[in-house]
C-alpha positions in Angstrom: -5.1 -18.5 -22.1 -1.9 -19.7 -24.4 -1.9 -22.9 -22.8 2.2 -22.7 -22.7 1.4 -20.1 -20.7 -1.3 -21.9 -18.3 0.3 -22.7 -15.0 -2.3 -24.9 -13.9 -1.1 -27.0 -17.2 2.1 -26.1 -16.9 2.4 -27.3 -12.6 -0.8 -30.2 -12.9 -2.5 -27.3 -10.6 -6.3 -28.6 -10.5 -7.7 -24.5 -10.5 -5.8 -21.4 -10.7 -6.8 -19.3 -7.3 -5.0 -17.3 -4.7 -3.8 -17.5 -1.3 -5.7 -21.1 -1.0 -4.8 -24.6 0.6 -4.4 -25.9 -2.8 -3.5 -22.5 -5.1 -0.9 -20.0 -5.7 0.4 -18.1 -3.0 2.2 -14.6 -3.9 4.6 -14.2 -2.0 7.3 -11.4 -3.9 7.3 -9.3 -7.0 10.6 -7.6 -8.1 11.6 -4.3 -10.1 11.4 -5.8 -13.1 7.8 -7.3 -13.4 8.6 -11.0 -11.8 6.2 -12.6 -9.6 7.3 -15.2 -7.1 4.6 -17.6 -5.9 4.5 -20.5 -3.6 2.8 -23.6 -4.3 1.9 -26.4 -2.4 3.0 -30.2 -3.8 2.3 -32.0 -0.7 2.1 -31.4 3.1 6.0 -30.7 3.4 7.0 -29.8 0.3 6.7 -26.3 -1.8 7.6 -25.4 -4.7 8.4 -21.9 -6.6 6.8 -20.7 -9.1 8.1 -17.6 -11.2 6.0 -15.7 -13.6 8.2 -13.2 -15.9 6.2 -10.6 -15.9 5.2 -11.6 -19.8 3.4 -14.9 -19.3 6.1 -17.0 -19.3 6.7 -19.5 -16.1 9.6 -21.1 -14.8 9.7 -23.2 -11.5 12.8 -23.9 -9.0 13.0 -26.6 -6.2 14.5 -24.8 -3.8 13.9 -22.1 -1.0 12.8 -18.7 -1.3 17.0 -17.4 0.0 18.1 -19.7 -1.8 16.4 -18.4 -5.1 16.9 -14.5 -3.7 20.6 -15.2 -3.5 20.9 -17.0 -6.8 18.8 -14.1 -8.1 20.8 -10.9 -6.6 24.2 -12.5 -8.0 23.0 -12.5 -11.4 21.7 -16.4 -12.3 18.8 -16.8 -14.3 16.3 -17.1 -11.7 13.1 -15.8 -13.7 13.6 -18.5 -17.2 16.2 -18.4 -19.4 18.1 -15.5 -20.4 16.6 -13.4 -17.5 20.0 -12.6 -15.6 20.1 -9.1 -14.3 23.3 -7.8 -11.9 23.2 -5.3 -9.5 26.5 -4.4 -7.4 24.2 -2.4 -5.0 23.7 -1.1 -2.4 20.3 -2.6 -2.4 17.4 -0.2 -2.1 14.8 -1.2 0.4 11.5 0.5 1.7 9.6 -0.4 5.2 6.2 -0.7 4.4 3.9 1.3 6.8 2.4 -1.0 9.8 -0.2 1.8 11.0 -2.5 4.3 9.6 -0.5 7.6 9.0 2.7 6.2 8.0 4.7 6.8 5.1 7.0 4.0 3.3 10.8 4.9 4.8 13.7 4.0 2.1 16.5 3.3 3.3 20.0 1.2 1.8 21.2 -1.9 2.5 24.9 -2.8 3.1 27.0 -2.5 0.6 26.8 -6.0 -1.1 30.8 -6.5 -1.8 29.4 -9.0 -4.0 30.6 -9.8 -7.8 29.0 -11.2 -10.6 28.3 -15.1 -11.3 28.7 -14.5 -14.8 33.0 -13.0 -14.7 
């Protein structure tokens, strides 16, 4: 691995794993190929962890909604240059919860939101 790509080099992880104590924990992926992890620094304190879908990583200090928001008005929230704008409605799917049922899209609100770039 590239290691400017390496997130264990690029966060001081000690291993790269999955869903453990001391990993990275997937937590979203988005339309566009982004992966959004959580990682733990210390007992209280997590950080996020964005991989572009390409290799590349960036990292934010801040909450998942924060990020989401940041992300669905059009910031670079995935590295730089990666703002995308979307004026919605948002698309969403409920995931089945038993055996049997089907994923049921359905829209959000429209999102009377504009731009951060105007």
């Amino acid at each position: 691995m590239d290691p400017d790509a390496d997130p264990r080099l690029l966060f001081g992880l000690t291993e790269l794993s999955f869903g453990t104590p001391n990993g990275l924990w997937p937590i979203a992926s988005t339309d566009r190929g982004e992966t959004l992890f959580l990682v733990a620094v210390d007992e209280t304190h997590l950080r996020l962890l964005v991989e572009d879908g390409e290799g590349g990583w960036a990292q934010y200090d801040m909450s998942f909604a924060e990020w989401l928001y940041r992300y669905l008005i059009g910031e670079d929230m995935a590295g730089p240059d990666t703002a995308a704008f979307y004026p919605g409605p948002v698309q969403l799917r409920r995931l089945p919860m038993a055996a049997g049922e089907r994923p049921e899209p359905w829209s959000g609100p429209d999102r009377g939101m504009t731009c951060a770039r105007s």
